[in-house]
C-alpha positions as CSV (number, residue, x, y, z in Angstrom):
1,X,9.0,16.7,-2.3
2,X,7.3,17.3,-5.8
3,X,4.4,19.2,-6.1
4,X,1.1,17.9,-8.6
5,X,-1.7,19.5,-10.1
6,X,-4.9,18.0,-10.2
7,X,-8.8,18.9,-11.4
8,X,-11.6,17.8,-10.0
9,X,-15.6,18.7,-10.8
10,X,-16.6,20.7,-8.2
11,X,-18.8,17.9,-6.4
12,X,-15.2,15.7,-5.8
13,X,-13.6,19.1,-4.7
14,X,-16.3,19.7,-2.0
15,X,-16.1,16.1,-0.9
16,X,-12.2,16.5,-0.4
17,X,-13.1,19.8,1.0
18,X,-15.4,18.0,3.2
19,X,-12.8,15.2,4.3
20,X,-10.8,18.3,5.4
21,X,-13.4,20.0,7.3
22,X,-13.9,17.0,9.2
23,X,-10.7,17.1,11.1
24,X,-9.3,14.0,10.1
25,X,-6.6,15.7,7.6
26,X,-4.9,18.7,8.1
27,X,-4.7,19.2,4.0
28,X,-5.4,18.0,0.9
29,X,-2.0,17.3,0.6
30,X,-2.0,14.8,2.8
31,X,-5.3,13.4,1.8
32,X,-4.4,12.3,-1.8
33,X,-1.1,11.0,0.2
34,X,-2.7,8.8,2.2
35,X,-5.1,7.5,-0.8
36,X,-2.2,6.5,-2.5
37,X,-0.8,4.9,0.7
38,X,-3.8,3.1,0.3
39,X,-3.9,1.8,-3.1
40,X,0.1,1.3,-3.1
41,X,-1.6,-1.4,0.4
42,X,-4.5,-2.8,-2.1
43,X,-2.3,-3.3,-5.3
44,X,0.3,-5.1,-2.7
45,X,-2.4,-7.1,-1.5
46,X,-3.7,-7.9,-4.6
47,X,0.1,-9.4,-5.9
48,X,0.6,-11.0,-2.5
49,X,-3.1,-13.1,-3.5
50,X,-2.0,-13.6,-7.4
51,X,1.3,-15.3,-6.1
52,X,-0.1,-16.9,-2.6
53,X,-3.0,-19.0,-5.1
54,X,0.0,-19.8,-7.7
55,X,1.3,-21.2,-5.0
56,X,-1.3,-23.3,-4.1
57,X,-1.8,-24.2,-7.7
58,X,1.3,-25.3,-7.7
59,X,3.6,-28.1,-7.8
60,X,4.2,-29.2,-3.9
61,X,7.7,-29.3,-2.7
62,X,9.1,-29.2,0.9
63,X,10.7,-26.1,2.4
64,X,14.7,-26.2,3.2
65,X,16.2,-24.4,5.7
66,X,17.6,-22.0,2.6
67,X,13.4,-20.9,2.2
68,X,12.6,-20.1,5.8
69,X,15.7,-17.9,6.0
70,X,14.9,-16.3,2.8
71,X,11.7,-15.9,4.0
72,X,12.7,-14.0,7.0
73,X,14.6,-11.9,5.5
74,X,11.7,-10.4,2.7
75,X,9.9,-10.4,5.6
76,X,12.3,-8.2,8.0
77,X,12.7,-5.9,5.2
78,X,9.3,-5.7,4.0
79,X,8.8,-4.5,7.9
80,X,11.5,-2.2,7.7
81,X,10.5,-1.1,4.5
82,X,7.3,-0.2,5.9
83,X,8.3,1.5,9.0
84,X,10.6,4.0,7.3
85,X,7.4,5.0,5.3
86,X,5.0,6.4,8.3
């Protein structure tokens, strides 16, 4: 694991400092890790709504067998994906 160094103004290093106190996070470490967990979700979120209304702006074709198994499979790895993260 890499280690970063950040600043912050003293009233967003007593608001971390707070999130710690609270019990919620055992460091600030882990903090930061799970805000960028949480962007990494947003930003993902954010594509899957860009592509998802391109699609409905689309050109309308029927799905083949080929698509749904394709499908599947981002799917099933997306989920795997995901579970060897937490």
């Amino acid at each position: 694991m890499q280690s970063m160094n950040i600043s912050l103004p003293e009233p967003l290093k007593e608001f971390v400092d707070g999130q710690i106190a609270s019990g919620r996070y055992s460091s600030v470490s882990e903090y930061v890790r799970e805000l960028i967990r949480d962007d990494e979700k947003r930003k993902a979120e954010e594509r899957l709504e860009t592509l998802l209304l391109e699609g409905l702006q689309g050109k309308e074709t029927a799905l083949t067998r080929d698509d749904w198994t394709a499908i599947r499979k981002e799917a099933l790895a997306q989920v795997k994906a995901r579970k060897n993260r937490n």
